[in-house]
C-alpha positions as CSV (number, residue, x, y, z in Angstrom):
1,X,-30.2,-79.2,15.4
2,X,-27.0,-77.8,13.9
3,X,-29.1,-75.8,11.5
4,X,-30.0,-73.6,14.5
5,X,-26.8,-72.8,15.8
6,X,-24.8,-72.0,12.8
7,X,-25.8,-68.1,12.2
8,X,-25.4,-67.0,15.7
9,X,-21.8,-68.1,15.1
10,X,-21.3,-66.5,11.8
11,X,-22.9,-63.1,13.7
12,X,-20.2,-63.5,16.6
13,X,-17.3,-64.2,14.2
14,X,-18.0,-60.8,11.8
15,X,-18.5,-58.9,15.3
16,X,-15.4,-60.3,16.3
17,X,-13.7,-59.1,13.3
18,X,-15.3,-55.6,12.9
19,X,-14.1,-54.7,16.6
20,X,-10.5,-56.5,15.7
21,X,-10.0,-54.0,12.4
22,X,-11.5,-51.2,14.9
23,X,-8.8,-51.9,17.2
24,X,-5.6,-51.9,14.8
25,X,-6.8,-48.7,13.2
26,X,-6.5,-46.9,16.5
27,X,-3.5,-48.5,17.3
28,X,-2.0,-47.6,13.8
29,X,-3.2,-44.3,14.0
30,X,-2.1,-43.7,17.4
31,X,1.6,-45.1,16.9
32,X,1.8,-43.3,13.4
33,X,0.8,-39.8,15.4
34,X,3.8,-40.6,17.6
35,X,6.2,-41.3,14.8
36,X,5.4,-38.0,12.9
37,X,8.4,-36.1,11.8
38,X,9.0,-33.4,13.9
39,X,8.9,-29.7,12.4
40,X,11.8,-28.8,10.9
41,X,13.7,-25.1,12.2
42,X,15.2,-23.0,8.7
43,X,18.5,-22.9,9.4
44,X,19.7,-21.8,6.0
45,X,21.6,-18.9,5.6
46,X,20.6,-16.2,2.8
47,X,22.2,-15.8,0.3
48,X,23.1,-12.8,-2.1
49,X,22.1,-13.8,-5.5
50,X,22.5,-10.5,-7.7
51,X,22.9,-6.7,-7.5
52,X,21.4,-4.7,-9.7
53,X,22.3,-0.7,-10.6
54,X,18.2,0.7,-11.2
55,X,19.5,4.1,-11.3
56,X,22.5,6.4,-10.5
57,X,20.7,6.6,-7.0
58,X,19.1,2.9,-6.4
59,X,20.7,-0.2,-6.0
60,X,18.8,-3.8,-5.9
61,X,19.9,-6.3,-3.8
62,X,18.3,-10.0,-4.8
63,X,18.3,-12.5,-1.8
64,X,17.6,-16.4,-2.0
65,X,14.6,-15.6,0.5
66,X,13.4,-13.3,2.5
67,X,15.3,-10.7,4.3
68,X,14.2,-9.6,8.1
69,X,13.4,-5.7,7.1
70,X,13.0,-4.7,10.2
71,X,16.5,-5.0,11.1
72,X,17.4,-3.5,7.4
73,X,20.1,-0.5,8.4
74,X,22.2,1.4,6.2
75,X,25.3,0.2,8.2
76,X,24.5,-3.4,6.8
77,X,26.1,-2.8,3.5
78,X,29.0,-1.2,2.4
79,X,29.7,-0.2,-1.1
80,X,33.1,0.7,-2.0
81,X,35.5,1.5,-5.1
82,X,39.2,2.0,-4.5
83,X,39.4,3.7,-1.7
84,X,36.0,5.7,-1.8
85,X,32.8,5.0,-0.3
86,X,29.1,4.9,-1.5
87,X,27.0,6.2,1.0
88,X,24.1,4.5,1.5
89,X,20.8,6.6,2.7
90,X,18.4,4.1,2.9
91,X,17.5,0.5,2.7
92,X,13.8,-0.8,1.9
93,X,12.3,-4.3,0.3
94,X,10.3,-3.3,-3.2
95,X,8.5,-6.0,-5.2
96,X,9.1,-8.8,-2.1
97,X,11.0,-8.7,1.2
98,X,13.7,-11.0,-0.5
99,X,14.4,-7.7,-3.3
100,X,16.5,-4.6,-0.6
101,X,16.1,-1.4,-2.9
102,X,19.1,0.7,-1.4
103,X,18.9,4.1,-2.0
104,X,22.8,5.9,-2.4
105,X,24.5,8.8,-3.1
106,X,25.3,9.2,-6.7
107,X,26.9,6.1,-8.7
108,X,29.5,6.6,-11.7
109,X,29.8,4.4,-14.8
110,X,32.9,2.0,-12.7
111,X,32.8,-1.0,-11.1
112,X,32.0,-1.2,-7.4
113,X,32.5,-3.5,-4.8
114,X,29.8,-4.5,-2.0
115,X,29.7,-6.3,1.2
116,X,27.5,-6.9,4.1
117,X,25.4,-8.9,6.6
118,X,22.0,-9.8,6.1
119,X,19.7,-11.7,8.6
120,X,16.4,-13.8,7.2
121,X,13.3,-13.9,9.2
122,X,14.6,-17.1,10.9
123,X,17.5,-14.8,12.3
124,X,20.0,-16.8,10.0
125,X,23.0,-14.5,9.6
126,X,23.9,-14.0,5.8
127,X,27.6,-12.9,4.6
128,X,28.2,-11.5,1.2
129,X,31.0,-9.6,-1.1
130,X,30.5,-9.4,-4.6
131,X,30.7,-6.6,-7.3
132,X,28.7,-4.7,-9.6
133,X,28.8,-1.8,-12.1
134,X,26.8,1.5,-11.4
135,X,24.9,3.4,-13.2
136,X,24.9,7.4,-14.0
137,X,21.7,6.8,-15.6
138,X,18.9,9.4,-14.0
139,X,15.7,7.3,-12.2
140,X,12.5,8.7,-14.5
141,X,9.9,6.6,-13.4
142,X,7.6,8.6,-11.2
143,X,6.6,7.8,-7.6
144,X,3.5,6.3,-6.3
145,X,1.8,5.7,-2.9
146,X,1.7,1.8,-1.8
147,X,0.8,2.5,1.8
148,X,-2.1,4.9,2.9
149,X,-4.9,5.3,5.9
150,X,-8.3,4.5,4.4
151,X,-12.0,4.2,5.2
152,X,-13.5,4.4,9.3
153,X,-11.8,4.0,12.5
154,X,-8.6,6.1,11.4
155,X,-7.8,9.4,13.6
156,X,-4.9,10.4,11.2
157,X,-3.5,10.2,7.6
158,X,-0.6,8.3,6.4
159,X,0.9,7.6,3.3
160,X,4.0,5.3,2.5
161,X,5.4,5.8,-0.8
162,X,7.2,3.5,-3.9
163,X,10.5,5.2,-3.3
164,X,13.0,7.5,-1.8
165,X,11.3,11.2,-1.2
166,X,12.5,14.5,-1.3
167,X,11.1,15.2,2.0
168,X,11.9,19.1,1.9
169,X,8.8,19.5,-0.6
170,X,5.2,18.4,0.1
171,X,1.9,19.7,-1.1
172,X,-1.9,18.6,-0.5
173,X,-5.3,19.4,0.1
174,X,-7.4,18.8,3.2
175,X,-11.3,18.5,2.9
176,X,-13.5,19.5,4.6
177,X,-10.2,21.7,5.8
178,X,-8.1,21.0,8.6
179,X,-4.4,22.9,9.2
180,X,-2.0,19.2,9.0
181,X,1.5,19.2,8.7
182,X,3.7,16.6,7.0
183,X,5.6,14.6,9.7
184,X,7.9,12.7,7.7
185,X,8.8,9.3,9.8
186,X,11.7,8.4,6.8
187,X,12.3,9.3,3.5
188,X,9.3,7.2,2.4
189,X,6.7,7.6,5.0
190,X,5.0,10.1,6.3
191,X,2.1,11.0,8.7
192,X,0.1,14.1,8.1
193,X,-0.8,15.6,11.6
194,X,-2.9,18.9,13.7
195,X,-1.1,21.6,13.7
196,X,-3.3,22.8,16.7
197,X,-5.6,20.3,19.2
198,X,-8.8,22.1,17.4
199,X,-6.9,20.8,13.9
200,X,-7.9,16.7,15.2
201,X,-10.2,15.0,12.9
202,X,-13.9,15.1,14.1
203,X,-16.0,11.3,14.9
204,X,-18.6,12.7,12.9
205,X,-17.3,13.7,9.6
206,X,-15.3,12.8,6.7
207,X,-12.2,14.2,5.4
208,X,-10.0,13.6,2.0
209,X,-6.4,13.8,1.4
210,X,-5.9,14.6,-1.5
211,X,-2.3,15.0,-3.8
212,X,-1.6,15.8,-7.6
213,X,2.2,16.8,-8.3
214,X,2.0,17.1,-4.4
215,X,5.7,15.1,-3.8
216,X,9.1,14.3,-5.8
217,X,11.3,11.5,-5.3
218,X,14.8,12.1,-5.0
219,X,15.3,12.6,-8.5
220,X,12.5,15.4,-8.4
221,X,10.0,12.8,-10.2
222,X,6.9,14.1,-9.4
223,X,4.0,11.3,-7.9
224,X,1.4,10.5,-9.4
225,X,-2.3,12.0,-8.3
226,X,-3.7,10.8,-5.3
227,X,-6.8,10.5,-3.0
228,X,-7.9,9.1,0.0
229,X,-10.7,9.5,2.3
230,X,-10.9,8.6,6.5
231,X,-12.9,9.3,9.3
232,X,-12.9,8.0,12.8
233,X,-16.5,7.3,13.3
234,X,-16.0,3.5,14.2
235,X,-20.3,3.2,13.0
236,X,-19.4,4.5,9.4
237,X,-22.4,3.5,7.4
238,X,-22.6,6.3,4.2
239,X,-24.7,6.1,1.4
240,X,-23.2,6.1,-2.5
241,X,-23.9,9.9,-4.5
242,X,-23.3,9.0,-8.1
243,X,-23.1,11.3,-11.0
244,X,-22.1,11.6,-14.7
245,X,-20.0,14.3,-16.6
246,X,-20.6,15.4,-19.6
247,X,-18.4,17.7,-22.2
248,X,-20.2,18.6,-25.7
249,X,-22.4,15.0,-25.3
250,X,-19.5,12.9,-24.4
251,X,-18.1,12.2,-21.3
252,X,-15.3,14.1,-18.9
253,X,-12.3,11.8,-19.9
254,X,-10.8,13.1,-16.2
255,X,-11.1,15.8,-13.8
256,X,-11.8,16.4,-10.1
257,X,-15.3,16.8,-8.4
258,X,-15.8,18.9,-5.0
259,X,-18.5,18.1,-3.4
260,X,-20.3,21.3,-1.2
261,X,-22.8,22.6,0.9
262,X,-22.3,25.7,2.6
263,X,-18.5,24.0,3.0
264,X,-16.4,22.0,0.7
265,X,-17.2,18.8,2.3
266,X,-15.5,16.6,-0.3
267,X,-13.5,15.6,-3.4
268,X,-13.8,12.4,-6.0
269,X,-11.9,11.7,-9.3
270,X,-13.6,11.6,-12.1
271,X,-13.1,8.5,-13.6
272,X,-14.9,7.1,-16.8
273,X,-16.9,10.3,-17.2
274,X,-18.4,9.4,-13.7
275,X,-17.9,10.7,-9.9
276,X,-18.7,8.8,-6.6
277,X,-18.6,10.2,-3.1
278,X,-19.8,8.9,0.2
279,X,-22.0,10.8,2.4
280,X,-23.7,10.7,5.2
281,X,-27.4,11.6,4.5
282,X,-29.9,11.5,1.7
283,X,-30.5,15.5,1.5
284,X,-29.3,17.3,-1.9
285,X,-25.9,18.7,-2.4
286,X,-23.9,20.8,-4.8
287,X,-21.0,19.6,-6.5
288,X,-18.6,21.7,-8.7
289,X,-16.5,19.4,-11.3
290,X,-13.3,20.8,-13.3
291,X,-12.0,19.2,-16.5
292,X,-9.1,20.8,-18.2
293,X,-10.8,24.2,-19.0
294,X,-14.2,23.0,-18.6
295,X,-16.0,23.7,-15.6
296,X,-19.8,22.9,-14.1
297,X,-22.1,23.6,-11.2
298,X,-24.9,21.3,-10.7
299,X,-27.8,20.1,-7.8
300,X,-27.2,16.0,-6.6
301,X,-28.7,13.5,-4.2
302,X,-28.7,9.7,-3.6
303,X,-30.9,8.0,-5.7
304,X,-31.2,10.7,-8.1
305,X,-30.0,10.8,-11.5
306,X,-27.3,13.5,-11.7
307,X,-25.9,15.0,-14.6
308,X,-22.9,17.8,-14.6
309,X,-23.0,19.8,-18.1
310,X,-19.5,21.8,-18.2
311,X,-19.0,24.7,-20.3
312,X,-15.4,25.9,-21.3
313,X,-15.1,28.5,-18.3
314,X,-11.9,27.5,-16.5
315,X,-11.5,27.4,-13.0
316,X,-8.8,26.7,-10.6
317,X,-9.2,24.1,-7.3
318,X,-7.8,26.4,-5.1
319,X,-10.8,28.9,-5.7
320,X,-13.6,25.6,-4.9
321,X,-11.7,24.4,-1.7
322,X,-10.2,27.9,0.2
């Protein structure tokens, strides 16, 4: 008789337990949720860890985190020595928003004094003075672009560059052509604009930008090429035209490629003896490639294998693109 009532109380006893353990769980859970720490609000201050003379024209300020660069200003530092003043013409964050490249008139060979206020992007208010020696060195590194408008869905072109500009001097190419003009927003960026409402980028088509000794820095470094391509059609779906270069059996080292019908429609870089463009449909093309003082004219399409042969004739990209 006891035999038959010993497993059902075994099965109640191990239910009993599994629904106790059940339980505590939820409880522990639930009262460890509650006791979380709660987030914790920065409320350290920046501080100015070095300054660095780049060139006779840029400074580099060092923070112990990141600076708030929208609220960089000029009138946030002051650089002094004796009783002179450094002007300072511009303030922008270069390898990380925690490094303020300050761009100034031009430094001596002396010690200078700095001071300022800088704010992190917690809005915690940093105060610094130090000092640090200038520089009459010349900057010789040349400019690049790091910012630019690319690819569909853009109505305009834009470019922000690696430095400090000399924004007096500008030159670029526009294909298929459009009349923009160079809007510059600060001395690194700049927008390029219609001159006239018939000058507005169409939905349908695709334009390049394209720059080679087109800009200077304020040291009259000239930047390196450049190229970029936008449209606004916001259903961009183009096809790849490929092509190879060749120069007495070995391939175009570098050069530019214009791609045409009865209108320069495009341009590509030749890069490893090869050119790429995007277009639109499958139907053949001409494309006219320049190397140095080698120049070509050949028939391409998508899917086809094209080949450019140039022949020492030089030509100029002003005569493919105008």
């Amino acid at each position: 008789m006891c035999l038959t009532f010993v497993a059902p109380r075994i099965e109640l006893t191990v239910q009993h337990k599994v629904m106790t353990i059940l339980v505590l769980l939820v409880l522990i859970t639930t009262f460890c949720a509650h006791k979380a720490a709660p987030l914790r609000k920065d409320r350290l201050r920046p501080r100015l860890q070095s300054v660095l003379a780049l060139s006779n024209r840029q400074l580099q300020y060092t923070f112990s985190e990141p600076i708030d660069t929208i609220a960089l200003h000029p009138d946030s530092l002051l650089i002094t020595n004796n009783n002179d003043t450094l002007s300072i013409l511009l303030l922008y964050p270069s390898l990380s928003a925690a490094e303020i490249v300050a761009i100034t008139d031009l430094q001596q060979d002396i010690l200078y004094k700095t001071s300022g206020v800088m704010y992190d992007t917690a809005r915690n208010k940093g105060v610094f003075e130090t000092s640090f020696n200038g520089t009459s060195q010349e900057d010789t590194v040349r400019p690049w672009v790091v910012q630019y408008s690319q690819g569909a869905k853009q109505t305009e072109f834009s470019v922000v560059f690696s430095e400090a500009m000399d924004t007096t001097f500008i030159t670029f190419h526009v294909v298929p052509r459009k009349n923009l003009v160079a809007s510059w927003q600060n001395l690194r960026a700049c927008r390029f604009l219609p001159a006239n409402p018939e000058d507005s980028l169409r939905y349908d088509t695709t334009y390049h930008l394209y720059m080679t000794a087109g800009a200077q820095d304020i040291s009259n470094n000239f930047m390196k090429t450049f190229l970029t391509s936008i449209t606004p059609d916001t259903v961009y779906q183009p096809a790849r035209l490929r092509g190879r270069v060749y120069v007495n059996d070995t391939f175009a080292i570098k050069g530019v490629a214009v791609l045409r019908r009865e209108r320069p429609l495009g341009i590509s870089l030749i890069s490893g003896g090869s050119f790429v463009f995007e277009v639109r449909d499958t139907l053949p093309y001409t494309v006219d490639v320049i190397s140095g003082e080698y120049s070509g004219t050949a028939s391409v399409a998508v899917r086809e294998e094209n080949n450019v042969i140039l022949q020492l004739q030089e030509k100029t990209l002003d005569n493919l693109i105008d």
